[in-house]
C-alpha positions as CSV (number, residue, x, y, z in Angstrom):
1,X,-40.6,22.3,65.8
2,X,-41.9,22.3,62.2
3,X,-44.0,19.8,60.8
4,X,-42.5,18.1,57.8
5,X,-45.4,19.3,55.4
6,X,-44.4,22.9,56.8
7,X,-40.6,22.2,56.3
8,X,-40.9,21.2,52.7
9,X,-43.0,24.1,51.8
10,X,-40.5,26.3,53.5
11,X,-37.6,24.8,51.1
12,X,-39.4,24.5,48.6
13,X,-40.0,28.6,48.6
14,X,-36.2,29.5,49.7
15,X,-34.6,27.2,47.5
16,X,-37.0,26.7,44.6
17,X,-37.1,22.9,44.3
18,X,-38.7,20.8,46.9
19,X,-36.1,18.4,49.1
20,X,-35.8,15.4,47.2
21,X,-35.6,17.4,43.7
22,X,-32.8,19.5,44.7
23,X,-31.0,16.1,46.7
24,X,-31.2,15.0,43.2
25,X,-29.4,17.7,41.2
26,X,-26.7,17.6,44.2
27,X,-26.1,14.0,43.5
28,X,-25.7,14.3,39.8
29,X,-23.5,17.2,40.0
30,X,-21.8,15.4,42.2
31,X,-21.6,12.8,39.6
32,X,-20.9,14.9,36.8
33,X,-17.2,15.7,38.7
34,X,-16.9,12.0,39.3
35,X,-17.4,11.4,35.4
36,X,-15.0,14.6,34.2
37,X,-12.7,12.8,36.1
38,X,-12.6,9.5,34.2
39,X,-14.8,7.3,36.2
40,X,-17.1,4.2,35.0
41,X,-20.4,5.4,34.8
42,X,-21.3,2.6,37.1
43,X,-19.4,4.0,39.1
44,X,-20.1,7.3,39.9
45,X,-23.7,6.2,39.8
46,X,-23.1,3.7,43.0
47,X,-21.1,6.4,44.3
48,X,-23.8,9.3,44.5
49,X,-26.1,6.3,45.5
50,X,-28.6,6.2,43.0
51,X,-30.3,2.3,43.1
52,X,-28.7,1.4,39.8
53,X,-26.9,2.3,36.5
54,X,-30.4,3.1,34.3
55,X,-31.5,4.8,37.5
56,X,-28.7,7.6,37.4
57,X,-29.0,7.7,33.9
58,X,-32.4,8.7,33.9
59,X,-31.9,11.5,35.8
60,X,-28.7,12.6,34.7
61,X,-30.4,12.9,31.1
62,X,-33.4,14.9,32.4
63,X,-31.0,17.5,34.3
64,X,-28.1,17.8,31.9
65,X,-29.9,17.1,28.7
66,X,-27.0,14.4,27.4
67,X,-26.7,10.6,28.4
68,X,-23.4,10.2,31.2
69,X,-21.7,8.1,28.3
70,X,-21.9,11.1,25.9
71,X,-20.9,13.7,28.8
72,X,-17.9,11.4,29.5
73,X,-17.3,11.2,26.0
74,X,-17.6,15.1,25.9
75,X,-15.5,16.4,29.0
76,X,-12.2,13.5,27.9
77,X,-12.2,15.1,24.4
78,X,-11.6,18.3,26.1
């Protein structure tokens, strides 16, 4: 019986990142495995259900710190 203002607060101070933030770092984790394991960046983007291709790119930059072409690029030389 929480409200939902109540409910994010409460996640936001056990986990550290309100909902939608850490949904976001799930689904591009999520997407990091799909790309280590040779998918299409398209792909893996559709797959974790971001809306598009420069959508998932966005965010995978600002979490990981490298475009998904380059950490493709990265994890196959390896």
């Amino acid at each position: 019986h929480l409200s939902p203002f109540h409910l994010v607060r409460v996640f936001h101070s056990e986990v550290g990142l309100p909902p939608h933030a850490y949904l976001t770092q799930v689904r591009v984790r999520r997407a990091r495995a799909y790309l280590a394991k040779g998918w299409q960046i398209a792909a893996a983007a559709h797959e974790t259900g971001f809306t598009d291709q420069s959508h998932f790119s966005r965010h995978f930059k600002r979490i990981t710190g490298v475009t998904p072409g380059l950490y493709s690029k990265i994890v196959q030389d390896h």
